[in-house]
Structures are given as C-alpha cells and as structure tokens.
VOGU-3710 file (C-alpha; in Angstrom, 3 decimals, decimal comma):
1> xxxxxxxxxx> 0,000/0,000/0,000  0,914/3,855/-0,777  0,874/4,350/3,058  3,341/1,602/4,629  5,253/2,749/1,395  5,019/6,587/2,963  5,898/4,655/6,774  9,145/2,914/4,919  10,282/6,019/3,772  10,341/7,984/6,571
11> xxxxxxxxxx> 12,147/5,192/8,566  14,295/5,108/5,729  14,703/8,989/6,235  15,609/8,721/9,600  18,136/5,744/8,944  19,376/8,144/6,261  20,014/10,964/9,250  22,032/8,629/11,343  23,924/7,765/8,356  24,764/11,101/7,766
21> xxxxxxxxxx> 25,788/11,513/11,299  27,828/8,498/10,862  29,506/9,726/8,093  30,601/12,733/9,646  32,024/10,868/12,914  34,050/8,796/10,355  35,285/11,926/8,580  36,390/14,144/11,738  38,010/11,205/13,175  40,073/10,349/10,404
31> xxxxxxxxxx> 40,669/14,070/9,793  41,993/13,456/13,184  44,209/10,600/12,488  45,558/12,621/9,117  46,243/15,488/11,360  48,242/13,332/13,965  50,101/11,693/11,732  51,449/14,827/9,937  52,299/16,067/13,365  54,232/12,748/13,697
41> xxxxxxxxxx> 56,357/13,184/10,335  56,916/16,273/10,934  58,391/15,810/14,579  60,204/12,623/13,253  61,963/14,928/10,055  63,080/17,354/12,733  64,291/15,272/15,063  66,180/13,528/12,236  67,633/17,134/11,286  68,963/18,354/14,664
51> xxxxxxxxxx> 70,665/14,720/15,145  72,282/15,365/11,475  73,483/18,569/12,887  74,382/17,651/16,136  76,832/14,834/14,332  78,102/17,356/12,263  78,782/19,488/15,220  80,294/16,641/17,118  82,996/16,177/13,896  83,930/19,725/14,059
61> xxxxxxxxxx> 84,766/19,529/17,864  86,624/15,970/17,282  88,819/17,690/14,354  89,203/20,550/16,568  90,618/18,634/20,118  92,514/16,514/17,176  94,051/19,692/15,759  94,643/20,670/19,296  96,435/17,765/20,493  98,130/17,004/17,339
71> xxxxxxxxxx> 99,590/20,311/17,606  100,561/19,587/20,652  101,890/16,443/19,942  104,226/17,875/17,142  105,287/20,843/18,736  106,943/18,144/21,755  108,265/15,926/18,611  110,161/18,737/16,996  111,288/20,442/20,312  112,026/16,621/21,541
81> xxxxxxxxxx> 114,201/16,116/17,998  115,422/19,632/18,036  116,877/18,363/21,776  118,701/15,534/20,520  120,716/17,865/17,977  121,597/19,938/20,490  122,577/16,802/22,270  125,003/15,829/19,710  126,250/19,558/18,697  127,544/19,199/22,612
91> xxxxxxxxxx> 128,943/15,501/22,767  130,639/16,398/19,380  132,849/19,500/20,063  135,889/18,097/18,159  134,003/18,374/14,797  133,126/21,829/15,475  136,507/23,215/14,178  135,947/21,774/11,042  132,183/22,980/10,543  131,292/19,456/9,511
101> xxxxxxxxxx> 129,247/19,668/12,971  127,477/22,534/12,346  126,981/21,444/8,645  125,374/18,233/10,482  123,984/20,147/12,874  121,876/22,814/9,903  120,572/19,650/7,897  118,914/18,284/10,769  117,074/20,960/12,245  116,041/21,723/8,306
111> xxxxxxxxxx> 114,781/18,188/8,365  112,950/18,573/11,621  111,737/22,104/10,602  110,590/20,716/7,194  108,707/17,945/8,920  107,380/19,790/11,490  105,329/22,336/9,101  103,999/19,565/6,769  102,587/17,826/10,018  101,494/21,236/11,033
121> xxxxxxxxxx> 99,918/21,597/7,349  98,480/18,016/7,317  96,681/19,187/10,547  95,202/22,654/9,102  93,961/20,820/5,916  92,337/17,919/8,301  90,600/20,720/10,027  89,346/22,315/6,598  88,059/19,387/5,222  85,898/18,963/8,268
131> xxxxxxxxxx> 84,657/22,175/7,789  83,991/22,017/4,306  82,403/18,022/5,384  80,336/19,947/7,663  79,037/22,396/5,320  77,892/19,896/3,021  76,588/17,787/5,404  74,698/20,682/6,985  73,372/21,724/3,901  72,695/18,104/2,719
141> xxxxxxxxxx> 70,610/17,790/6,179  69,094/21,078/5,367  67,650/19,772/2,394  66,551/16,328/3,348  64,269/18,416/5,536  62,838/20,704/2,930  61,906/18,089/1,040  60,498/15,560/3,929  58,369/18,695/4,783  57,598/19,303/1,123
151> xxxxxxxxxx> 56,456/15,812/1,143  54,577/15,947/4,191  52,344/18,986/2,518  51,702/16,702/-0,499  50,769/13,590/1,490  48,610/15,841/3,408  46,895/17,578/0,610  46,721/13,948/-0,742  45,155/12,590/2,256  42,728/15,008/2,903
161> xxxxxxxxxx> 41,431/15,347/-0,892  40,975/11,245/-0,392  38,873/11,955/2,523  36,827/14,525/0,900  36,001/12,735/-1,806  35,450/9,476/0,193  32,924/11,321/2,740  31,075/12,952/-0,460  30,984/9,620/-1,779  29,428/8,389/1,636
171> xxxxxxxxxx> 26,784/10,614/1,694  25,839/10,315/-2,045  24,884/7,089/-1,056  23,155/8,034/1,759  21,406/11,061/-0,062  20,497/7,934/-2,752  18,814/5,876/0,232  16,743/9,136/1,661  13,650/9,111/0,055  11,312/10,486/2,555
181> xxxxxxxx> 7,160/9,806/2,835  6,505/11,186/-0,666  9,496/8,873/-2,129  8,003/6,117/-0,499  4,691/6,731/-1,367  4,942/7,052/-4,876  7,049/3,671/-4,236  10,782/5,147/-3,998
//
C-alpha cells in the first residue's frame, strides 16, 4: 500500500540521518588521524635534522681537540728532535773546528723544521676538510628536511582530498537511500 510505502520512507529517512551523522564521525576522526600523523612526520623529520646537525657538530669539535692535540703532539716531537741535535752539537765538540758539525747540525734541524710544518699543514687541511664536510653535510641535512616537509604537505593535501572525496561519496549514497514519505509513497 501507498501508506506503509510513505511509513518505509520515513524510517528510511531517519536511517538516512544517522547515516549522515555516521559519516561525519568517520570523517572528523580520520581528519583526526591525518592530522596526527602529519604532526608525527613532521616531529620525526626534525628530530632527524637536529641529530644530522648535532653529528656534524660533534665532527667539528673531534677535528678541533685533534688539531689541538696534534699540535701539541708535534710541537713536543720537533722540540724533543730539536733536543737531541743539540745533544750531539755538545757531545761532538771536536768536529766543530771543522764545521762538519754545524753542517750536520743545519741539515737536521732543516729536516725537523721541514717535517714539522707539513705535520702542522696536514693538521690545518684535516681541520678544513671537516669544515667544508660539515658544510655539506649541513646543507645536505638542510635539504633532506625541505623536502620531507615538502612531502609531508603533499601527502597531506593527498590525504585530505581522499577523505573529501570518500565522505562525499558516503553521503551520495546516503542522499540515494533518503527518500522520505513522498518517495516512499509514490514507491521510492
């Protein structure tokens, strides 16, 4: 009859309304998920960015207390070397008259000078190519971010144009399934 028809409507009205309802519990909570997970990322790329550049910062101190004690260390070699010449200028006197000692005595602490300032060179280039591994790594880590946040934007836009399109698909069919009394009356 035109009347239960009218009575199957409205209950499918009012199943309709809770559908809708439904639909938009489903949406905001999965907005919320999509929302929480972009935080996520985006903690996750940072945190992966300020441990880049606290490595880098770590390499630049370890080159530095290197440079330091390498310094050190060849400043004590020569000045230990530079000691044993002097040691054997003084046990040698005889060949001083004939200036083979001193002769002797000029070569070595050329050698030892000589050796001393490519050590001391070795240890300034060390220290610039950290700094020059630094920079790129910096800027390396710099850029790994801009694009993990670049892709976080897409994958959001993504994400929420998927949801938008999968709630207006939801309540299409809903929409389809609300025919009211008159619908179901006239036997929709």
């Amino acid at each position: 009859s035109a009347l239960y028809g009218g009575y199957q409507g409205m209950q499918r009205s009012r199943h309709a309304d809770e559908a809708r309802g439904g639909v938009w519990d489903i949406y905001e909570t999965q907005m919320g998920l999509l929302k929480d997970q972009t935080a996520l990322n985006r903690r996750g790329v940072e945190a992966t960015y300020k441990q880049s550049i606290g490595q880098v910062r770590d390499e630049l101190a370890g080159a530095d207390v290197a440079r330091k004690h390498g310094g050190i260390a060849l400043g004590q070699e020569a000045s230990s070397a530079i000691g044993g010449v002097i040691d054997f200028s003084q046990q040698n006197t005889g060949l001083a008259s004939s200036g083979t000692q001193q002769k002797m005595v000029g070569e070595s602490m050329s050698e030892i000078m000589n050796r001393y300032r490519t050590d001391k060179d070795r240890l300034v280039d060390t220290r610039e190519l950290a700094q020059r591994r630094a920079r790129t790594a910096t800027s390396a880590a710099r850029d790994a971010r801009n694009l993990a946040v670049q892709q976080g934007k897409i994958d959001w836009r993504s994400g929420y144009e998927d949801l938008q399109q999968q709630r207006e698909g939801m309540l299409t069919d809903v929409e389809s399934e609300d025919v009211g009394f008159w619908g179901g009356f006239f036997g929709g």
